[in-house]
ZARONU-919005 format. One line per field, with one value per residue: residue in three letters; x, y, z of N, C-alpha, C in turn. Coordinates in nm, 4 decimals, always signed. Atoms other than C-alpha are relative to their C-alpha. Layout:
N
code	[ALA,...] $
n.X	[X,...] $
n.Y	[Y,...] $
n.Z	[Z,...] $
ca.X	[X,...] $
ca.Y	[Y,...] $
ca.Z	[Z,...] $
c.X	[X,...] $
c.Y	[Y,...] $
c.Z	[Z,...] $
***
This chain:
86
code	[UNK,UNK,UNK,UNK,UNK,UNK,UNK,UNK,UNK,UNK,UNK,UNK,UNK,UNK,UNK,UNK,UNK,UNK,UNK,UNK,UNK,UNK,UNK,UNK,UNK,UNK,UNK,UNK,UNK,UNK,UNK,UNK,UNK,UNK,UNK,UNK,UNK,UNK,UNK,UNK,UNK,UNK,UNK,UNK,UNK,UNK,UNK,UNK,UNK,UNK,UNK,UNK,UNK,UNK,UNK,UNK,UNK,UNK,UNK,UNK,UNK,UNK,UNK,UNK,UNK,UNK,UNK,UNK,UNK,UNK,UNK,UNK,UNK,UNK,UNK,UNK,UNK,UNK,UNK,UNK,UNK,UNK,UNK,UNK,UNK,UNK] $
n.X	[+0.0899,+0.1542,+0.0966,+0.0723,+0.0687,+0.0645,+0.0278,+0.0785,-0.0353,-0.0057,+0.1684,+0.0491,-0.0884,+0.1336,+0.1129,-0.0444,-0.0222,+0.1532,+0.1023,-0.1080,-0.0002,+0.0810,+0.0053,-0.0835,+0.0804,+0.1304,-0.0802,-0.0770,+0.1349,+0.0899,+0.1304,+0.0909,+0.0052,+0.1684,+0.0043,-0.0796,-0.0117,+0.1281,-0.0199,-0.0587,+0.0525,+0.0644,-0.0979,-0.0910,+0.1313,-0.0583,-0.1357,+0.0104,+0.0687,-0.0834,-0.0653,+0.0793,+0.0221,-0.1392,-0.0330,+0.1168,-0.0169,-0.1113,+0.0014,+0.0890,+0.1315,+0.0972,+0.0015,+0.1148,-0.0111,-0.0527,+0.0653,+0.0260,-0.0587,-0.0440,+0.2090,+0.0117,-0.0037,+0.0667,+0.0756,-0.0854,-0.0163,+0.1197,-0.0267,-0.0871,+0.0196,+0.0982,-0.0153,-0.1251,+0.0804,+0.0511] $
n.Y	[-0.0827,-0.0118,+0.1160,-0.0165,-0.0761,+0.0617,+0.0722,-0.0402,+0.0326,-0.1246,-0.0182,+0.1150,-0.0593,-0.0764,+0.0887,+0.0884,-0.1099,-0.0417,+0.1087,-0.0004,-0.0797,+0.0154,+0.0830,-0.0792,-0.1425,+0.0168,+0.0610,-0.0886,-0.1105,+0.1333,+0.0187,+0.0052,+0.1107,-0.0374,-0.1414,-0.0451,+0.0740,-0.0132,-0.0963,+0.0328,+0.0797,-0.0925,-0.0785,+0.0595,+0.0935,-0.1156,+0.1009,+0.1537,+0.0306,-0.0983,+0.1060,+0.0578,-0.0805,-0.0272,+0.1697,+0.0737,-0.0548,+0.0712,+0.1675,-0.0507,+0.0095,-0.0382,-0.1335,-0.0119,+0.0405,-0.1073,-0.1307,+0.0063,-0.0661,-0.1286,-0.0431,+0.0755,-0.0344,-0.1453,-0.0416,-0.0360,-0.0978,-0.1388,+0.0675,-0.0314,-0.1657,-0.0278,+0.0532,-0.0892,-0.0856,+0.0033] $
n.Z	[-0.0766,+0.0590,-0.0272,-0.1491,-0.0370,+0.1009,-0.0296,-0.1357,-0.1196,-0.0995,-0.0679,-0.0985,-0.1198,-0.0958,-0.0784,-0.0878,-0.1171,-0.0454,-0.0439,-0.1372,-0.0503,-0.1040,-0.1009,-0.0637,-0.0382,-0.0792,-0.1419,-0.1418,-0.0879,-0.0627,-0.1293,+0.0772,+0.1413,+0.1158,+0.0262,+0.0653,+0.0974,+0.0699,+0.0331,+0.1551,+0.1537,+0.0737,+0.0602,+0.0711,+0.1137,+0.1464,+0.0551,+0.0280,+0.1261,+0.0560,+0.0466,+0.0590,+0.1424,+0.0859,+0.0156,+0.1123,+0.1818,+0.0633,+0.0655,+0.1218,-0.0258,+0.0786,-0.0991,-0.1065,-0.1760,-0.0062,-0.0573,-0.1406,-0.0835,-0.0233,-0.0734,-0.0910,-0.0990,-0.0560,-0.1198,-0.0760,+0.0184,-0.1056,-0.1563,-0.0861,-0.0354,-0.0786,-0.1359,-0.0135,-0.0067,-0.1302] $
ca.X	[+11.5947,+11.3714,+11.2193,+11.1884,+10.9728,+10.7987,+10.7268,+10.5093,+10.7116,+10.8320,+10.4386,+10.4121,+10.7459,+10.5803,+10.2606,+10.4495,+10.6257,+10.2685,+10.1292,+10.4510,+10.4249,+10.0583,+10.1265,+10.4219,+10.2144,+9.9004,+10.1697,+10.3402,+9.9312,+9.8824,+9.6364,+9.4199,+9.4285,+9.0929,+9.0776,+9.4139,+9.3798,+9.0328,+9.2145,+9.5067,+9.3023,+9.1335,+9.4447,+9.6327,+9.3457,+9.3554,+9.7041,+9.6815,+9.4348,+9.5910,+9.8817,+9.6837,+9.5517,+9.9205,+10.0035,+9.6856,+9.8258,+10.1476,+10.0612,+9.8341,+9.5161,+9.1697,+9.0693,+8.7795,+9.0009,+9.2181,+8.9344,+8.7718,+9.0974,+9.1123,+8.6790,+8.7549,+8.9583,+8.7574,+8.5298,+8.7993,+8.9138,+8.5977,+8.6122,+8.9294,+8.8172,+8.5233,+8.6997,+8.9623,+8.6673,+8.5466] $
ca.Y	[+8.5696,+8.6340,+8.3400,+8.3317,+8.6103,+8.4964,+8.2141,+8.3091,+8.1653,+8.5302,+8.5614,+8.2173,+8.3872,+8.6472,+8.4756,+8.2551,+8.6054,+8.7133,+8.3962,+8.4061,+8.7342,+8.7078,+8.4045,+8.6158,+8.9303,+8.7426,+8.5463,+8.8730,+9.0448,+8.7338,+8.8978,+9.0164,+8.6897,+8.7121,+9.0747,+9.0841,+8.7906,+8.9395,+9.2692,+9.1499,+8.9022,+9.2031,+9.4034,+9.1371,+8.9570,+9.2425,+9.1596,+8.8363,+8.8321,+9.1251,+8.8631,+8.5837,+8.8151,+8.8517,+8.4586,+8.3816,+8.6465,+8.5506,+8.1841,+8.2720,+8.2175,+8.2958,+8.6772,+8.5678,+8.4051,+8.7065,+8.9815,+8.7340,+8.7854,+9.1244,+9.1623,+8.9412,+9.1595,+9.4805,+9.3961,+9.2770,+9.6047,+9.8165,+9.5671,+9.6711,+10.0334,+9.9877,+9.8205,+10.0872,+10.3464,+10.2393] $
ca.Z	[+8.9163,+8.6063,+8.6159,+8.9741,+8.9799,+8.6311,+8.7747,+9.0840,+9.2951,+9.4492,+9.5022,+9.7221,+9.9212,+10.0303,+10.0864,+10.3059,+10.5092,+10.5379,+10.6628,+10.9386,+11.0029,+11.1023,+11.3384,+11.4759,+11.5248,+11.6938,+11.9638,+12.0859,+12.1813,+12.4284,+12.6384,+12.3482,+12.0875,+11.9397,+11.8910,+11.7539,+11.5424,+11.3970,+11.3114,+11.1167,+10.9265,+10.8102,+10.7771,+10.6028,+10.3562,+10.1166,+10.0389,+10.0229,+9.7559,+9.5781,+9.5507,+9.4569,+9.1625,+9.0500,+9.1047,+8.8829,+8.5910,+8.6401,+8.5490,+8.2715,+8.4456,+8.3098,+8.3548,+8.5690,+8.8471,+8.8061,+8.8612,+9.1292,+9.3472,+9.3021,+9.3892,+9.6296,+9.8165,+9.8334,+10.0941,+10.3018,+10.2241,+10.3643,+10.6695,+10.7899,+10.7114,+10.9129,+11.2038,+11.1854,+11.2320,+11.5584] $
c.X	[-0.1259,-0.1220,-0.0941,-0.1112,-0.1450,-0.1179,-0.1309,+0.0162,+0.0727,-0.1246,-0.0160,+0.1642,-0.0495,-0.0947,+0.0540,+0.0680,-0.0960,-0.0195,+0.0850,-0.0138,-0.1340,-0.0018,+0.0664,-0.0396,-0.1259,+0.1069,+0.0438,-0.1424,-0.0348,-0.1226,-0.1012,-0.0245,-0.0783,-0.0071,+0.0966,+0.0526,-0.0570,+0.1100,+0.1157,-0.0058,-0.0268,+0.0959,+0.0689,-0.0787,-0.0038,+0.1123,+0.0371,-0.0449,+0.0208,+0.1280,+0.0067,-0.0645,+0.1063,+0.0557,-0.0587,+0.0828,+0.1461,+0.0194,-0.1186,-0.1506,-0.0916,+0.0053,-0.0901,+0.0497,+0.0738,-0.0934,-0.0509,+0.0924,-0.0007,-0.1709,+0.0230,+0.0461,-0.0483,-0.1007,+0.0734,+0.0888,-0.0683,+0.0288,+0.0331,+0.0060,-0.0637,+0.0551,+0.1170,-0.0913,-0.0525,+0.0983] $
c.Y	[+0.0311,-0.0942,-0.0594,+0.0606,-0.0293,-0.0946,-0.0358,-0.0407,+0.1187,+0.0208,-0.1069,+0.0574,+0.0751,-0.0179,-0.0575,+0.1052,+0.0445,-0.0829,+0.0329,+0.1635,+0.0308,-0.0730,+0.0653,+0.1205,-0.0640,-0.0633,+0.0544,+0.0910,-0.1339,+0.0424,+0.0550,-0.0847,-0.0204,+0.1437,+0.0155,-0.0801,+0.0717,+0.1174,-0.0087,-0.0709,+0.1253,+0.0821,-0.0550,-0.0376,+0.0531,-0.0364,-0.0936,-0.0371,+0.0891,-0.0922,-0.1144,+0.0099,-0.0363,-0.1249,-0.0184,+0.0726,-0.0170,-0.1718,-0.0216,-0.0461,+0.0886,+0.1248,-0.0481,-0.0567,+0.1324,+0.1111,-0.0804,+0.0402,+0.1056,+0.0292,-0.0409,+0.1121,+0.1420,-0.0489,-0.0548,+0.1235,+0.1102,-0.0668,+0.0114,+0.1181,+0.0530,-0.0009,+0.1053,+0.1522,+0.0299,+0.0037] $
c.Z	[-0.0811,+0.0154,+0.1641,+0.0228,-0.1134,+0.0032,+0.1127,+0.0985,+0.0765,+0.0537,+0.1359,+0.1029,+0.0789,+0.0737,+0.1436,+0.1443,+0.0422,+0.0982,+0.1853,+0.0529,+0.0926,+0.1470,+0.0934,+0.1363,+0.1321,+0.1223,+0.0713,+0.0300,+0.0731,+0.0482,-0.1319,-0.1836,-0.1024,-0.0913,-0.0931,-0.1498,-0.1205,-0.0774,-0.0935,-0.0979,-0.1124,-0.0494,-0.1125,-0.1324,-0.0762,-0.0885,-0.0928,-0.1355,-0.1309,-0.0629,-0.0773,-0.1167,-0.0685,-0.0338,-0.1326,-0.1525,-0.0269,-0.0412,-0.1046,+0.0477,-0.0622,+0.0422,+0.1205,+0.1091,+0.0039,+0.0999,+0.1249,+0.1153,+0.0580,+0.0712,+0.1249,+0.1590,+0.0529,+0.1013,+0.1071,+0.0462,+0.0987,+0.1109,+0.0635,+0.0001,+0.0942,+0.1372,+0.0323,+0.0550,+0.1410,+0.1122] $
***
């Protein structure tokens, strides 16, 4: 299990419940598909790249892909603050 997790392959599990859980989520709002797509990209994308951070430092990546992940996902961040606003 250490290694499992070591490894970053618990990270690409996840990833992968994410990915399914979006497709999941957007198939049971049929009548609003767009809308509901747009809104858990934005909900989810944070995450994602939050994850992606942790992949990169759990496989000894440089800092600079590291912090890009993590930059990356703050304005996905405000995005879904904004769209959460209106």
């Amino acid at each position: 299990m250490r290694d499992f997790v070591l490894s970053g392959q618990a990270v690409d599990l996840v990833l992968i419940v994410v990915a399914i859980e979006f497709v999941v989520l957007v198939t049971l709002r049929k009548g609003r598909r767009a809308a509901a797509a747009k809104d858990l990209f934005f909900a989810l994308m944070p995450g994602a790249l939050l994850l992606l951070a942790l992949k990169a430092a759990l496989a000894g990546a440089e800092w600079p892909w590291i912090a890009a992940f993590i930059s990356a996902s703050f304005p996905f961040h405000l995005a879904d603050l904004a769209r959460r606003q209106r």
